[in-house]
N, C-alpha and C positions, 0 to 999 in steps of 0.2 A: 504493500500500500504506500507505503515513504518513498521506496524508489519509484513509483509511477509515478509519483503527485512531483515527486524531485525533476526526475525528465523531462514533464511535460511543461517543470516551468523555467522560460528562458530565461530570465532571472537569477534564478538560482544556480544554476548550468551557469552563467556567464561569470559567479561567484566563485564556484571549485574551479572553472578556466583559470578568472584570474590569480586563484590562489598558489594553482600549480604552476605557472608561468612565471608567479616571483619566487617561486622555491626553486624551481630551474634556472635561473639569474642569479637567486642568490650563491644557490653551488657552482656556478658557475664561475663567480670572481676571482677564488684561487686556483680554477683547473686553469682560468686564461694565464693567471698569473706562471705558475707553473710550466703552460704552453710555452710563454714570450720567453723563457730562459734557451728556448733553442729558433723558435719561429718569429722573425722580424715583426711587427706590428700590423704593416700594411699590406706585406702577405699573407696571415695572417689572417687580418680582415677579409681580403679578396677573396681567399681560398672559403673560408666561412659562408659567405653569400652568395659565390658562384657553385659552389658545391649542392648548397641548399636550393640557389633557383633550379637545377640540374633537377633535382630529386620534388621538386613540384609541378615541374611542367609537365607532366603529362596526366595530371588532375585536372588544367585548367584550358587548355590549349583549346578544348573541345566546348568549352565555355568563357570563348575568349570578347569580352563586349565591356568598354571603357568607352566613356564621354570624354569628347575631344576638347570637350570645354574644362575637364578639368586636369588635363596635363601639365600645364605649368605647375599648377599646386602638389600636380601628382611627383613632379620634377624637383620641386624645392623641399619638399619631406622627405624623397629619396636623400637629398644632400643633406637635411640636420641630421637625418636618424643614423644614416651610414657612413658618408664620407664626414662629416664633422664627431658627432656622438662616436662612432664605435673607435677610431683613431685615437680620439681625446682620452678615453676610459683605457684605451691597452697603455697607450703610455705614462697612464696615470697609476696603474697596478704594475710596471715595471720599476717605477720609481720610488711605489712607496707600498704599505701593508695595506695585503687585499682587504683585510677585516675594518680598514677606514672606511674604504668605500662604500658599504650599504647604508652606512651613519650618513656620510653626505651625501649619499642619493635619498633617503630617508626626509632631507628638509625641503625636495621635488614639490609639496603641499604650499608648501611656507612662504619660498619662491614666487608658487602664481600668486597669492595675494601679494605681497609685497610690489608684482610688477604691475598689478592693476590698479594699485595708490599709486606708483610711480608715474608711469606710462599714460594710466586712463584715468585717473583720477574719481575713483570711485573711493567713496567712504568709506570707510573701514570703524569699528569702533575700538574703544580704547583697549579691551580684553583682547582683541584681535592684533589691534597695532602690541603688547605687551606680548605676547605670545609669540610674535612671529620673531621680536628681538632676543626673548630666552633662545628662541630653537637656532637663528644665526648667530646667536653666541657659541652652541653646542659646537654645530659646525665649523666656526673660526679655533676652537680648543684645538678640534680634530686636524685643521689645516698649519694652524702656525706653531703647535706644541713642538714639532720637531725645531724651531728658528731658534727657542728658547732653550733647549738645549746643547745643539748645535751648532746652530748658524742657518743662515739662507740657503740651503742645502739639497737636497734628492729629492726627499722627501715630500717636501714645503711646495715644490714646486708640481711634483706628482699628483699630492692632497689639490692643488689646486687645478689638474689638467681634471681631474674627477669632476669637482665643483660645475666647473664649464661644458663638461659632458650631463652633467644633473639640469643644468639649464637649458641644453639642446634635447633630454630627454622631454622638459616643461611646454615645450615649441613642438615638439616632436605629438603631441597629446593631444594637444589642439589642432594640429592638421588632420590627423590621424580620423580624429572624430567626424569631420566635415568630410572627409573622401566614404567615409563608410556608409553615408544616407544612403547612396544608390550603388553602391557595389558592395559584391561580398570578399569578406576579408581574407582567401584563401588567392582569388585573384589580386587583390591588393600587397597583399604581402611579395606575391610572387614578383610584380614591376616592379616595385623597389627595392626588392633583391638585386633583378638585373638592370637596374639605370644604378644603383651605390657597387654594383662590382664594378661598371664599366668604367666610374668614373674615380676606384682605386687603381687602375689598369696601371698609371702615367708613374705613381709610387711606387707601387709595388715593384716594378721594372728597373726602377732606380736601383730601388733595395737590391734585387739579383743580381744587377750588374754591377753593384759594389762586393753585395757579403756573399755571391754566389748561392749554390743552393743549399739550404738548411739539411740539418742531419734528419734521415728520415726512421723515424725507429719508435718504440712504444710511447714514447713519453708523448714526442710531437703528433701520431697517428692521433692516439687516444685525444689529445686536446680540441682536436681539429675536427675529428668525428662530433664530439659532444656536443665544440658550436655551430658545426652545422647544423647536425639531426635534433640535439633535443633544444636548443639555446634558438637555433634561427626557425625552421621549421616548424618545431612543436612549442617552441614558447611563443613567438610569434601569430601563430595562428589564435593559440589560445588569448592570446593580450587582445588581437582585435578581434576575436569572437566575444571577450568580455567588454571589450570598450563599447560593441555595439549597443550594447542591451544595459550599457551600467551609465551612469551620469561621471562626465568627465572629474566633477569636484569629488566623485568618490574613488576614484583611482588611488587617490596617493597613502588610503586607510589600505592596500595592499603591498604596499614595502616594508610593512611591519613585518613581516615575516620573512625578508631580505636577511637581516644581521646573524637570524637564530642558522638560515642553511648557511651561510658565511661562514661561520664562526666551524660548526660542526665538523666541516672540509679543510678550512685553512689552519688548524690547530694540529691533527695529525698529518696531512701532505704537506705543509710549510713550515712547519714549527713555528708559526706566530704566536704571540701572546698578548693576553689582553693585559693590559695595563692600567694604572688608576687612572690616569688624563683621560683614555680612553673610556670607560667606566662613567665619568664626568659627562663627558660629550656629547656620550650617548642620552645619560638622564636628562640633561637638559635639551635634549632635541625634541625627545619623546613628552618633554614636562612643556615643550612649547607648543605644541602639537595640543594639547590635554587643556592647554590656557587656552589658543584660538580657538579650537574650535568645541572644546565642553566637549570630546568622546572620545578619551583613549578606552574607552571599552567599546565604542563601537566599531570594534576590529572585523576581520574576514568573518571570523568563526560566531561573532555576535549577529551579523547580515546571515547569517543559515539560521541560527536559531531563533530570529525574529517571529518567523513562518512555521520551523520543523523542529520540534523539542527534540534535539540527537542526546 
């Protein structure tokens, strides 16, 4: 009876999508990490999206119908989401610890309001404008903790290529949502697989004719398989099956559960460790999140139970 009533509501479906899509992201940060110690960045990338368009086209080819009205848009979200976003985030997990990044992709919420007092100048109220400063405080712990230590250093500047990829993921939302009215997101995904391969082609090319070709053996196989198949393909699909059906301002209540697969992967494959700065960061991201918007319990798992006593 739970699973019919489950199935049959898109909603809900669009809820376990999105939840499994950021557990697939979140383990995903230290296998990239991992990956990058043998496989360039932009190969990398390339190899990730061309691989994966390979292995969807012939789902869609036979269901091939896009509005020519919306190509440019379809053009410009191919470039934040791939050639900007996926470039920014390898380089940012070569430079610094994977387990930063879901913290700073984590204030992706905090971001869009802050840009639309910025930018559009919409009201905000005071619990709101207080909230969003706790949570980019979090975030600034996480990014300049290393400068205070160190110096201006790998790290600082890694923490910060993340940041700029967390922003291009914020732009990346907002298109995403607009092309999905009138297409489904199995075709969607599939063009901006192959317009963000073609337009790694020029780097990627660079990269071999400097570092030659990478060592090909378990470590790099395994990395490359993962962000294809489950990272580009099946997380992908699943983000805009859920983007379809879910309200954009409720996207970013599912990177909570970004840090937990993070942490799980990067602790025995990286030896990373949580530290107290980090510890800090985090609370204060998650406690600005909790001031703006009044629901750190209205996490993934509270949106299923609203409906279905699990």
């Amino acid at each position: 009876m739970f699973i019919n009533s489950l199935l049959s509501d898109k909603k809900k479906l669009a809820i376990i999508a999105l939840i499994l899509a950021n557990l697939i992201w979140g383990a995903a940060l230290p296998i990239y990490k991992w990956t990058l110690e043998i496989v360039p960045p932009f190969t990398f990338a390339f190899l990730r999206f061309f691989i994966a368009s390979i292995i969807i086209f012939p789902f869609v080819y036979k269901k091939f119908k896009f509005s020519s009205r919306e190509i440019p848009l379809l053009v410009f979200s191919s470039i934040i989401s791939i050639t900007f976003q996926i470039p920014l985030l390898f380089f940012g997990l070569t430079l610094s610890p994977s387990i930063n990044a879901p913290i700073i992709i984590s204030s992706g919420p905090i971001i869009l309001i802050a840009s639309s007092f910025i930018f559009f100048r919409e009201k905000i109220s005071k619990k709101l404008l207080l909230g969003t400063l706790i949570s980019l405080s979090g975030v600034l712990v996480i990014i300049l903790n290393p400068a205070l230590k160190e110096g201006f250093g790998t790290d600082v500047l890694g923490n910060f290529f993340v940041f700029l990829a967390t922003i291009c993921g914020v732009i990346q939302a907002l298109v995403f949502k607009k092309l999905l009215k009138n297409n489904s997101p199995l075709l969607l995904v599939f063009l901006i697989f192959v317009i963000g391969s073609i337009t790694l082609i020029p780097e990627t090319f660079i990269e071999f004719k400097n570092l030659g070709l990478f060592a090909i053996n378990f470590q790099s196989l395994t990395g490359i398989a993962y962000a294809a198949i489950l990272s580009s393909v099946s997380g992908y699909f699943l983000y805009m099956y859920g983007l379809k059906h879910i309200n954009v301002s409720e996207i970013g209540i599912f990177s909570y559960v970004d840090p937990i697969a993070t942490i799980l992967i990067a602790v025995p494959l990286l030896n990373e460790v949580i530290t107290q700065s980090y510890a800090i960061a985090a609370i204060l991201v998650f406690l600005g999140i909790y001031v703006a918007e009044n629901r750190v319990h209205y996490h993934p798992i509270h949106l299923l139970t609203k409906r279905y006593r699990l």
